[in-house]
C-alpha positions as CSV (number, residue, x, y, z in Angstrom):
1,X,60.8,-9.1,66.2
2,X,61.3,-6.0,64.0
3,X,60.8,-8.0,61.0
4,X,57.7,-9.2,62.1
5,X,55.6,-6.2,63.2
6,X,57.3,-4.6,59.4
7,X,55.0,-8.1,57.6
8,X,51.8,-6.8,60.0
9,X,52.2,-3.6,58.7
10,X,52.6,-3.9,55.5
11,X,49.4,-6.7,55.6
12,X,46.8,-3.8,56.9
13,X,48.1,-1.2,54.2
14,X,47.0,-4.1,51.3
15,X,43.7,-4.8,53.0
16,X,43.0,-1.2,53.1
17,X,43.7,-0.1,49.7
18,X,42.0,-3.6,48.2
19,X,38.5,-2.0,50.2
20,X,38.8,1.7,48.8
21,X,39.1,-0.4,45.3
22,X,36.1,-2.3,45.8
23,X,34.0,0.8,46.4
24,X,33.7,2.0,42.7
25,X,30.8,-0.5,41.9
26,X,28.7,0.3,45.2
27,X,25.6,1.6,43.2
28,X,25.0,4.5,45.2
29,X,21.9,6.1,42.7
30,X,18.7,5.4,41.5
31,X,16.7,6.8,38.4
32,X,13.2,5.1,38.1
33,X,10.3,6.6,35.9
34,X,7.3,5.1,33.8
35,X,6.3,5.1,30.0
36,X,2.5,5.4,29.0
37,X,0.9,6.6,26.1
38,X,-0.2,10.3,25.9
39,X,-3.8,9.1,24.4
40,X,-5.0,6.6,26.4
41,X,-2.5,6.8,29.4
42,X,-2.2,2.9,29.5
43,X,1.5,2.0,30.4
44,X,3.9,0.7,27.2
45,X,6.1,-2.2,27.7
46,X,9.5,-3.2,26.0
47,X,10.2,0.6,25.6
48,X,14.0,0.8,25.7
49,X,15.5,3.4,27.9
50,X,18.9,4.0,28.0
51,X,21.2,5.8,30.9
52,X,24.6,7.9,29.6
53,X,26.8,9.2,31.5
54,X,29.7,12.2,30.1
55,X,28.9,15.6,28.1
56,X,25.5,15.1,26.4
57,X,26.9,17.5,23.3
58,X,30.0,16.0,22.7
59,X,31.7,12.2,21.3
60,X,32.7,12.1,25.4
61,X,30.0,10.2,26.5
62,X,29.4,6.4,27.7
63,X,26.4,4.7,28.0
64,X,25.7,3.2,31.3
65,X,23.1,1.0,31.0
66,X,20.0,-0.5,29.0
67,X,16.5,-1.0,30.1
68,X,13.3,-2.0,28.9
69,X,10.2,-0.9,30.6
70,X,8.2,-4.0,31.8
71,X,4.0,-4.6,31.6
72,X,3.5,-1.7,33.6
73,X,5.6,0.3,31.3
74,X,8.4,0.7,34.3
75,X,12.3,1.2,33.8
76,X,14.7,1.5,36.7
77,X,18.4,2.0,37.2
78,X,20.6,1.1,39.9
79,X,24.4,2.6,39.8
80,X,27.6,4.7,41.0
81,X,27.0,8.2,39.9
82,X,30.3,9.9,40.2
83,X,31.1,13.7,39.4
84,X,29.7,14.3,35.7
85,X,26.2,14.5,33.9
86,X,24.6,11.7,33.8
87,X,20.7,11.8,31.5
88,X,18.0,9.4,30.3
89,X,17.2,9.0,26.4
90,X,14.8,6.2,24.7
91,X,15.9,5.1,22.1
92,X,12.9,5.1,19.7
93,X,12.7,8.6,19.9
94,X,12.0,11.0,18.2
95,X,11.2,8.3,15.4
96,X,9.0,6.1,16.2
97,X,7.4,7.8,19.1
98,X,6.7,11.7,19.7
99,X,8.1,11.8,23.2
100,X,6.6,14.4,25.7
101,X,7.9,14.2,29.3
102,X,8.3,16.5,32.8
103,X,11.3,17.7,29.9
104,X,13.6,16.9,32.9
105,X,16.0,14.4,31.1
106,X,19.1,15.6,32.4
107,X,20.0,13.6,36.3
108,X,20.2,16.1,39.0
109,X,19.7,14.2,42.4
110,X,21.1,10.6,43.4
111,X,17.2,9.3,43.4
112,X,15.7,10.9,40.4
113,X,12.1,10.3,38.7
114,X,11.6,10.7,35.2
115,X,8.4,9.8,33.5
116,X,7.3,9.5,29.5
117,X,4.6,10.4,27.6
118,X,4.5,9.0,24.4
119,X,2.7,9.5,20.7
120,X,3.1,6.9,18.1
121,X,4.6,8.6,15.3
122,X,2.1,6.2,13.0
123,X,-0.7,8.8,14.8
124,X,0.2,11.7,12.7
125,X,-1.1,12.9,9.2
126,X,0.6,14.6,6.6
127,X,-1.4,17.7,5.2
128,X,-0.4,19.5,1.5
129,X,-1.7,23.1,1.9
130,X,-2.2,24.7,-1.7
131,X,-2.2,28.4,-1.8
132,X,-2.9,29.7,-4.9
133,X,-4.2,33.4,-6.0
134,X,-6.9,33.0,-8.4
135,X,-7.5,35.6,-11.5
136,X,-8.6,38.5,-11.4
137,X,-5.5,39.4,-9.1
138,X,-3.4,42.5,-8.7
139,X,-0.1,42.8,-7.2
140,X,-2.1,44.3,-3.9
141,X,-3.7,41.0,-3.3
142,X,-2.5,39.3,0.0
143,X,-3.2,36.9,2.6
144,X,-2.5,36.2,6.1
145,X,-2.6,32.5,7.0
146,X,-2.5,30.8,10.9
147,X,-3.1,27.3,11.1
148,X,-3.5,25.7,14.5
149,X,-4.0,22.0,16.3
150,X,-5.9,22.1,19.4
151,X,-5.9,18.4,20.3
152,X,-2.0,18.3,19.7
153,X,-0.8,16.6,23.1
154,X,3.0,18.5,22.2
155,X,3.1,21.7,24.2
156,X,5.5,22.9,21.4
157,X,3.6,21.4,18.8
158,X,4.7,24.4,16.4
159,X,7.7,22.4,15.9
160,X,6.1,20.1,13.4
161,X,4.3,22.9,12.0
162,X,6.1,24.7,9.0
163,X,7.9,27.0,9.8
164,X,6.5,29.9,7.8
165,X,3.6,29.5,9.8
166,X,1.7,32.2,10.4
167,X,2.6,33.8,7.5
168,X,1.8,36.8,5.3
169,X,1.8,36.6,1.3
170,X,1.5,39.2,-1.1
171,X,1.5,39.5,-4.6
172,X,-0.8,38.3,-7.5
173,X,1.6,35.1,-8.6
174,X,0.9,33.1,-5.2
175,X,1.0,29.2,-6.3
176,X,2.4,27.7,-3.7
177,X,2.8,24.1,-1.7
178,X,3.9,23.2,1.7
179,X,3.8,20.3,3.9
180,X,3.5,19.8,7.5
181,X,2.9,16.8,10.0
182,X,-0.1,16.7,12.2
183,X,0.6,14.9,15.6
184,X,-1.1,14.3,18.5
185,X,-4.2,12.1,19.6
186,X,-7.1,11.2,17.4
187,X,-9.5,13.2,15.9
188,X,-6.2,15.1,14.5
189,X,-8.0,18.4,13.6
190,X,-6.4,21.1,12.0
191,X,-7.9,24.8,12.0
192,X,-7.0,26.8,9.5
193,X,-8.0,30.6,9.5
194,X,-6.8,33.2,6.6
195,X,-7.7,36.7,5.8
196,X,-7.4,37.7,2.1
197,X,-7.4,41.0,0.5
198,X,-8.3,40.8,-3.2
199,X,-8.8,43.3,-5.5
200,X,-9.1,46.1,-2.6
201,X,-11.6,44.1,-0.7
202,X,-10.1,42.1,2.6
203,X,-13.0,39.3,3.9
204,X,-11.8,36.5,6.9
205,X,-12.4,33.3,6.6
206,X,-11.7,30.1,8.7
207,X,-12.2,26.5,8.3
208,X,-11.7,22.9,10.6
209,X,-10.6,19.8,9.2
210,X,-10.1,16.4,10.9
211,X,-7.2,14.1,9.4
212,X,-7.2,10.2,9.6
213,X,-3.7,8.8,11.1
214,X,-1.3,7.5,8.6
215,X,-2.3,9.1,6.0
216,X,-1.3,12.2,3.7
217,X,-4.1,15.0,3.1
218,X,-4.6,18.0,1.1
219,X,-6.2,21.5,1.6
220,X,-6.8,23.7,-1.1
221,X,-6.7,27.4,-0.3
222,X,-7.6,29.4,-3.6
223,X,-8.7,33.0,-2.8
C-alpha cells in the first residue's frame, strides 16, 4: 500500500512540472502598427519589420520575429515578452526609406502600437552649394548663410543638412563646396538666405529653389 500511494505521488509532481514547462511559448503580447507613406499616406506592403528582444546597444540581442506588412501596409506580432527590452526596427531603414514614426520604437506595454511613416530615399536631391568671394575682396568680407526646407516631412530634418549649417565665413579666400541631401515630399524646395558684407558694405539677400528627385543640383553663391 505504501508503495503505491509513493508511484501516485511521484505521478502528480511530473504532470506539474511538464505544465510550468509548457508555459514559456504562451504568447502573452501583442505589438501591431501600420506603414504608409509620409506623401501620399497610402499604406506600403511587403515592408519588413522585424521584432528584437535583449539590449538594443549591445551584440546581446535576439531577434524574435519577422514580418511583412500586408496590402494595407499592416504588421503584427504575437509572443511571450519576458523581463528585458524588447523594440521594433524595419529593416530598409534608414536606407532605402527615410523612416519618421510616433519615435516610440522601444516596447513598453504587453499590447503596444507602433506606426511608420515613410520617405523613399529615391525622393531626395543632392544639392552642391558653391561659396565663393569674388574680387575686389578684403579680409573684412564675410557672410552668414541659413539654408532651410519647409516641405521636409523629418521633424529633425537638420540631420541631412550639413552640419556647418548656419554658418558664418569670413575672409577674402572663401572658395568653398559642400553637399547636402534634400529629403522630404515633392516639390523639394530649398530656401537659401545669406547676408554678405563686402568691402564695408553688408546687403541680405535670399533665394528659393525647387529640386527634382533623384537627382544632384547645384547653387552658386558668389558675393
Amino acid at each position: 500500500m505504501k508503495k503505491l500511494i509513493h508511484i501516485c505521488f511521484c505521478f502528480v509532481i511530473i504532470i506539474s512540472i511538464s505544465c510550468n514547462k509548457e508555459n514559456w511559448w504562451i504568447k502573452n503580447s501583442k505589438v501591431f502598427g501600420k506603414c504608409t507613406d509620409q506623401c501620399t499616406g497610402l499604406p506600403m506592403k511587403d515592408i519588413v519589420v522585424e521584432l528584437w528582444g535583449g539590449d538594443k546597444y549591445a551584440t546581446k540581442r535576439k531577434q524574435i520575429g519577422i514580418a511583412y506588412t500586408d496590402s494595407e501596409g499592416n504588421y503584427e506580432f504575437k509572443y511571450y515578452k519576458e523581463k528585458k527590452d524588447y523594440w521594433i526596427e524595419l529593416s530598409q531603414c534608414p536606407f532605402t526609406y527615410l523612416c519618421f514614426s510616433n519615435n516610440n520604437y522601444i516596447i513598453r506595454s504587453k499590447y503596444m502600437e507602433i506606426n511608420f511613416s515613410l520617405v523613399s530615399a529615391s525622393n531626395n536631391a543632392q544639392v552642391n552649394l558653391v561659396i565663393k568671394n569674388t574680387s575686389p575682396y578684403n579680409n573684412n568680407d564675410s557672410i552668414h548663410i541659413n539654408i532651410t526646407e519647409p516641405n521636409n516631412v523629418d521633424p529633425d530634418y537638420s540631420y541631412w543638412l550639413p552640419h556647418s549649417y548656419p554658418t558664418f565665413l569670413v575672409g577674402s579666400s572663401i572658395d568653398t563646396t559642400s553637399t547636402f541631401s534634400v529629403s522630404g515630399c515633392s516639390p523639394l524646395l530649398v530656401k537659401y538666405n545669406w547676408t554678405v558684407t563686402k568691402n564695408g558694405v553688408t546687403n541680405s539677400f535670399r533665394d528659393s529653389v525647387v529640386y527634382s528627385p533623384g537627382v544632384t543640383g547645384q547653387y552658386n553663391l558668389n558675393y
